[in-house]
Backbone as CSV, one residue per row, in Angstrom:
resi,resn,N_x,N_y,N_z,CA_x,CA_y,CA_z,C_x,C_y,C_z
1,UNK,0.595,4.220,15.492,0.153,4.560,14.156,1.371,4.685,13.249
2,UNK,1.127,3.903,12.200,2.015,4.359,11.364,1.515,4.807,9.928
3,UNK,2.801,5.823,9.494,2.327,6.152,8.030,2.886,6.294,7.357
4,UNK,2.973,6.566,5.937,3.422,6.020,4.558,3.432,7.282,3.930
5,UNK,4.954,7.691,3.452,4.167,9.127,2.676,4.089,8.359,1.363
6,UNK,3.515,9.461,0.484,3.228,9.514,-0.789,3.827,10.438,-1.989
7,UNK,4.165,10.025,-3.028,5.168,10.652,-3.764,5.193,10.569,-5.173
8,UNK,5.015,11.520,-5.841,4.936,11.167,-7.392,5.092,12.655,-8.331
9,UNK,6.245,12.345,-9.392,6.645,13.622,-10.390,5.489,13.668,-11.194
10,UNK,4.303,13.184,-11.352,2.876,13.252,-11.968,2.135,14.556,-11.265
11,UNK,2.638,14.710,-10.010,2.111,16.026,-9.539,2.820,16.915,-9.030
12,UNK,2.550,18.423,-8.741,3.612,18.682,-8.637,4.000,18.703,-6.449
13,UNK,5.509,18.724,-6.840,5.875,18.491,-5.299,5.338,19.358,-4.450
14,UNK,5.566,19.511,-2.837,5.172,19.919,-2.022,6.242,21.498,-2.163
15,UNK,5.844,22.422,-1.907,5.907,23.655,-2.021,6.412,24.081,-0.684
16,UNK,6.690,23.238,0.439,6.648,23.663,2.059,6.509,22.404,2.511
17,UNK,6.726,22.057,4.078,6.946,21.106,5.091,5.829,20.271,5.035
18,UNK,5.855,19.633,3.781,4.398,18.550,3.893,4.824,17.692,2.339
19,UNK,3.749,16.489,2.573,3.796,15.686,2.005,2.817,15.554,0.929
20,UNK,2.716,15.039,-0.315,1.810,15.263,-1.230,0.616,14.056,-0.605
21,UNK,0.631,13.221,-0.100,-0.288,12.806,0.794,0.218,11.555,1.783
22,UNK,-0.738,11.005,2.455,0.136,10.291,3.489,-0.895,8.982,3.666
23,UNK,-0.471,7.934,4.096,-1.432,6.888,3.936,-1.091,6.301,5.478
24,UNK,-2.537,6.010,6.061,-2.420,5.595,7.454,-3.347,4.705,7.452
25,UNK,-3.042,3.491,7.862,-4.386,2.382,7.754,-4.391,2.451,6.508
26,UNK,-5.978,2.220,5.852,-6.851,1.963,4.746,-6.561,3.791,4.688
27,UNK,-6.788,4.178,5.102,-6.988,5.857,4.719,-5.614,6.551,4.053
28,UNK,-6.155,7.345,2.621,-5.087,8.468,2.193,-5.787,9.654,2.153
29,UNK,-4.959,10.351,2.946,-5.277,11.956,3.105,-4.093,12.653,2.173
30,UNK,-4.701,13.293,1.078,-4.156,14.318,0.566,-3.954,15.836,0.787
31,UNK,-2.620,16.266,-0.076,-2.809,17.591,0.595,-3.518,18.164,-0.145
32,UNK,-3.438,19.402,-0.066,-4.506,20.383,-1.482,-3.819,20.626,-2.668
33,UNK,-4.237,19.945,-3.693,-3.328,20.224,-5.176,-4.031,21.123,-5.542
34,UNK,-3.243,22.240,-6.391,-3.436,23.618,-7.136,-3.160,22.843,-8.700
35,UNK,-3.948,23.731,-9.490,-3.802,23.603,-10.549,-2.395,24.219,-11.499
36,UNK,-1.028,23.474,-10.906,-0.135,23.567,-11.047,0.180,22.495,-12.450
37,UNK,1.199,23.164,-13.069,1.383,21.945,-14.329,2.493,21.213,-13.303
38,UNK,2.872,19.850,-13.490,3.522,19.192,-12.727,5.415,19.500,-13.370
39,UNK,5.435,19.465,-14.709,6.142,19.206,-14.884,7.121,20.859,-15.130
40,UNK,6.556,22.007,-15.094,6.931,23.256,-15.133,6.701,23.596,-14.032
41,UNK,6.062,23.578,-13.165,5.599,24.187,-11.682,4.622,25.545,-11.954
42,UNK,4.586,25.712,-13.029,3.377,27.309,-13.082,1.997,26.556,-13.714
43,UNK,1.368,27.611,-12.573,-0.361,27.712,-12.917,-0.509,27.701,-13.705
44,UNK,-1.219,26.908,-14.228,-2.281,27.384,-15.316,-3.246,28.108,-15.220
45,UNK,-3.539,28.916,-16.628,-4.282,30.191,-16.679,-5.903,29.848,-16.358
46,UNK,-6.639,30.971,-15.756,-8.240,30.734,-15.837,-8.906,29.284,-15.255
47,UNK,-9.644,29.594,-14.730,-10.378,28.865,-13.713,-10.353,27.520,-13.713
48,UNK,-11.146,27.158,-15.467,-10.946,25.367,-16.111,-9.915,24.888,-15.609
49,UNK,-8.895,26.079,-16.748,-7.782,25.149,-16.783,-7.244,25.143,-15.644
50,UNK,-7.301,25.384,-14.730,-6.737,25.552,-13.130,-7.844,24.160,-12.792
51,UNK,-9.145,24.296,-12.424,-9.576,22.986,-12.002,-9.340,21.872,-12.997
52,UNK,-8.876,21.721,-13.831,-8.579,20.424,-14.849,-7.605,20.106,-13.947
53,UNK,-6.524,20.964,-13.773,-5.420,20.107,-13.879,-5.278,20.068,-12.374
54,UNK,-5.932,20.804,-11.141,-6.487,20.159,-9.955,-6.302,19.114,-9.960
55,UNK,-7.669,18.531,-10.616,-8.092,16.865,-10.516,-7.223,15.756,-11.643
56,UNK,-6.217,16.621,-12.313,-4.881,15.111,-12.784,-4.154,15.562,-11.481
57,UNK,-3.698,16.226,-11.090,-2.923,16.142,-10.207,-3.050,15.117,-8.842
58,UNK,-4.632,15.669,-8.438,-5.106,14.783,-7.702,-5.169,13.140,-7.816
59,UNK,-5.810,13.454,-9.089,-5.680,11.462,-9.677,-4.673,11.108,-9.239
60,UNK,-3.239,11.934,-9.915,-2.073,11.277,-9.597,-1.305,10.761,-8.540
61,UNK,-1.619,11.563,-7.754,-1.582,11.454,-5.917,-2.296,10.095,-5.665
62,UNK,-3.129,9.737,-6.320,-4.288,8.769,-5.354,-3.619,7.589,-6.453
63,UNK,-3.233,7.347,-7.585,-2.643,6.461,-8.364,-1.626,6.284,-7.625
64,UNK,-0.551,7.032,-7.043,0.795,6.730,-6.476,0.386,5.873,-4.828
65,UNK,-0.953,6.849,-4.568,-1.441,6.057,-3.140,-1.520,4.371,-3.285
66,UNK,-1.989,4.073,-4.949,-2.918,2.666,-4.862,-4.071,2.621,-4.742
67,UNK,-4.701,4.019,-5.229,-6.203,4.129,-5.264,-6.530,4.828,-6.543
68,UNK,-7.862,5.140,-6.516,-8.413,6.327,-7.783,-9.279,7.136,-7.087
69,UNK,-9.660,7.736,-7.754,-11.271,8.529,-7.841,-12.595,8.025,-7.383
70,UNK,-12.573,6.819,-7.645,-13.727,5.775,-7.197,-13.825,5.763,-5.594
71,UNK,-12.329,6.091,-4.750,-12.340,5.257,-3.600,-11.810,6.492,-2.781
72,UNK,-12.751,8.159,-3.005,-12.650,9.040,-2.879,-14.010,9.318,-1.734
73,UNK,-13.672,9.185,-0.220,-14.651,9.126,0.003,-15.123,10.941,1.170
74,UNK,-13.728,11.626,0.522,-14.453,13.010,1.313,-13.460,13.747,0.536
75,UNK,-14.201,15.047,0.014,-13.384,16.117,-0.706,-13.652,17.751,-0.062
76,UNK,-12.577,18.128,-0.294,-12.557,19.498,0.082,-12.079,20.576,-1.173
77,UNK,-13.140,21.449,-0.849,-12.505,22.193,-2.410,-12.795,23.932,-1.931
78,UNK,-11.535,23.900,-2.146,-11.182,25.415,-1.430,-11.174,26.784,-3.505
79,UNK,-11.980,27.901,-2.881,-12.097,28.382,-3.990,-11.851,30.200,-3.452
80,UNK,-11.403,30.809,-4.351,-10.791,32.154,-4.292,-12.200,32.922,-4.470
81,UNK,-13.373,32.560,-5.001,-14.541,33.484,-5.278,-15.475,32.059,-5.339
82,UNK,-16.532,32.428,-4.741,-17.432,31.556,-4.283,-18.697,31.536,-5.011
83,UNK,-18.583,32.831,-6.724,-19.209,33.155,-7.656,-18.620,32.110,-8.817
84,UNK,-17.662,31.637,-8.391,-17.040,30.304,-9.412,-17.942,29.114,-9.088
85,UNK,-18.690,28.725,-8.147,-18.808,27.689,-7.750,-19.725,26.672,-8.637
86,UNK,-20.763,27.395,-9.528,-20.993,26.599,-10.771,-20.383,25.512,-11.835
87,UNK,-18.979,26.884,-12.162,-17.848,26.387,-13.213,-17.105,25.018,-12.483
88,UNK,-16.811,24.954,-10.914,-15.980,24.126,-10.793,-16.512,22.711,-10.546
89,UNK,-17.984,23.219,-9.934,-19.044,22.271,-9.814,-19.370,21.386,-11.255
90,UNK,-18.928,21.759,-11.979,-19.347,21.170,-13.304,-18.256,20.488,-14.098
91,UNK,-17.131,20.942,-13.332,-15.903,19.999,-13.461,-16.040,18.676,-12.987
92,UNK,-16.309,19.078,-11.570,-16.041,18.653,-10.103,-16.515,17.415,-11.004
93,UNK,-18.098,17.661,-11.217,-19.047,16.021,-11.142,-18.437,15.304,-12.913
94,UNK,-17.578,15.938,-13.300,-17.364,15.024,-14.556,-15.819,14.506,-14.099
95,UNK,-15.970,14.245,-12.443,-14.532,13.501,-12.116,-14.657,11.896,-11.265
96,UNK,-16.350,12.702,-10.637,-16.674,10.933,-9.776,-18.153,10.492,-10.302
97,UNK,-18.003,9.402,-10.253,-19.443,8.691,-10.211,-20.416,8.173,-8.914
98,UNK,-21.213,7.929,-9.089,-22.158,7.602,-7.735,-21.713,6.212,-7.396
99,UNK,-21.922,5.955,-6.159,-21.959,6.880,-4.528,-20.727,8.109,-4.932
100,UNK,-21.856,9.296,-4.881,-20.294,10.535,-4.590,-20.049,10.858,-3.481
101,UNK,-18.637,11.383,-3.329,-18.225,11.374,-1.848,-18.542,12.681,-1.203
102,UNK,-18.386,12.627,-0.110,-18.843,13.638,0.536,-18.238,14.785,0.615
103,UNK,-18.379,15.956,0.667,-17.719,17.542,0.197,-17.896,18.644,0.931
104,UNK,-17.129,19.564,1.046,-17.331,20.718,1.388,-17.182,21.555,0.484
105,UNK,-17.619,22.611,0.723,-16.451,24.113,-0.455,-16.797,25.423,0.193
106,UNK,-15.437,26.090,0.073,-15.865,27.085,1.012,-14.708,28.336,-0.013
107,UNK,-15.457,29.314,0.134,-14.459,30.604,-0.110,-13.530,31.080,0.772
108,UNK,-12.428,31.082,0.122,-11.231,32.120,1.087,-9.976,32.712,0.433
109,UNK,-9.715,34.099,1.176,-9.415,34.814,0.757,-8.173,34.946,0.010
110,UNK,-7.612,33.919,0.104,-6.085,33.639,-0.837,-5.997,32.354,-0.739
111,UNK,-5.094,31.893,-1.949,-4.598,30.379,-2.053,-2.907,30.489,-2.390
112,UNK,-2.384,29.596,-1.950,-0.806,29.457,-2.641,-0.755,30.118,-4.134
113,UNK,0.016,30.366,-4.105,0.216,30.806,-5.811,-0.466,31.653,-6.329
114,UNK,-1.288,32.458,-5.211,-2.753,33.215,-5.872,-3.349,32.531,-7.161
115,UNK,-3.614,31.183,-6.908,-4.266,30.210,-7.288,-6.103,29.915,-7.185
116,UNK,-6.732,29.987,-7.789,-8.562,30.045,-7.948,-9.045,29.086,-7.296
117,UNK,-8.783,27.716,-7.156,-9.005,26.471,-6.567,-8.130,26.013,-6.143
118,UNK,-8.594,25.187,-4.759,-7.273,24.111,-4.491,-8.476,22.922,-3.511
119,UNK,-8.031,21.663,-3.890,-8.611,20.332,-3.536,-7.706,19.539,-2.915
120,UNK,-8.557,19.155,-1.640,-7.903,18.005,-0.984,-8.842,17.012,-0.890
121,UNK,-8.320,15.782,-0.834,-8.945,14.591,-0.681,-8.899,13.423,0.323
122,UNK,-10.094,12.647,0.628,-9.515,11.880,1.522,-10.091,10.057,1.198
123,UNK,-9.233,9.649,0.798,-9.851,8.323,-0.097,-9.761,7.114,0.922
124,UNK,-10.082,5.854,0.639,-10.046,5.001,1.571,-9.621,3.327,0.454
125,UNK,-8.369,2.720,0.754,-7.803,2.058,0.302,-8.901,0.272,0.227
126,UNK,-9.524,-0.442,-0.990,-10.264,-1.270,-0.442,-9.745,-1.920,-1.211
């Protein structure tokens, strides 16, 4: 097996011993982007603006992969209160179109950065 990391100042870097995502085969697995500004490294405030800039970050990852949003075919979306899940849900679906990919979301009890959301993705190169 081989693999390909992934790399781009559009998001922000890896924070610890990992890669902003990695491409093996047709498949890119991302790591979990926080709603970090890329180019300052601090959170952004309140929930939105924390999932907005989630999903540029994410884009950006999957643009540097050679993919988009379209070719997003499993997401994970990790959330600090599981009473958010409306607000992000309503982000979430103004990011893919149908066929949507498949998802989890789950609450837990801290994120990097004491951060509200964090998303990983797993797209497939076609």
């Amino acid at each position: 097996m081989t693999k390909q990391v992934v790399s781009t100042n559009n998001a922000p870097g890896a924070i610890g011993p990992y890669s902003q995502a990695v491409i093996t085969g047709n498949f890119v697995y991302s790591s979990g982007q926080l709603g970090m500004d890329p180019q300052t490294g601090e959170l952004l405030e309140g929930l939105e603006g924390q999932t907005k800039q989630v999903f540029s970050n994410v884009r950006a990852v999957l643009e540097a992969a050679g993919c988009s949003m379209s070719d997003v075919v499993k997401a994970t979306v990790f959330m600090k209160n599981m009473d958010d899940f409306a607000a992000v849900n309503a982000i979430y679906a103004e990011q893919f179109e149908e066929p949507f990919p498949a998802r989890s979301a789950v609450e837990v009890a801290r994120l990097p950065k004491d951060a509200l959301v964090e998303i990983e993705v797993i797209a497939v190169k076609g």
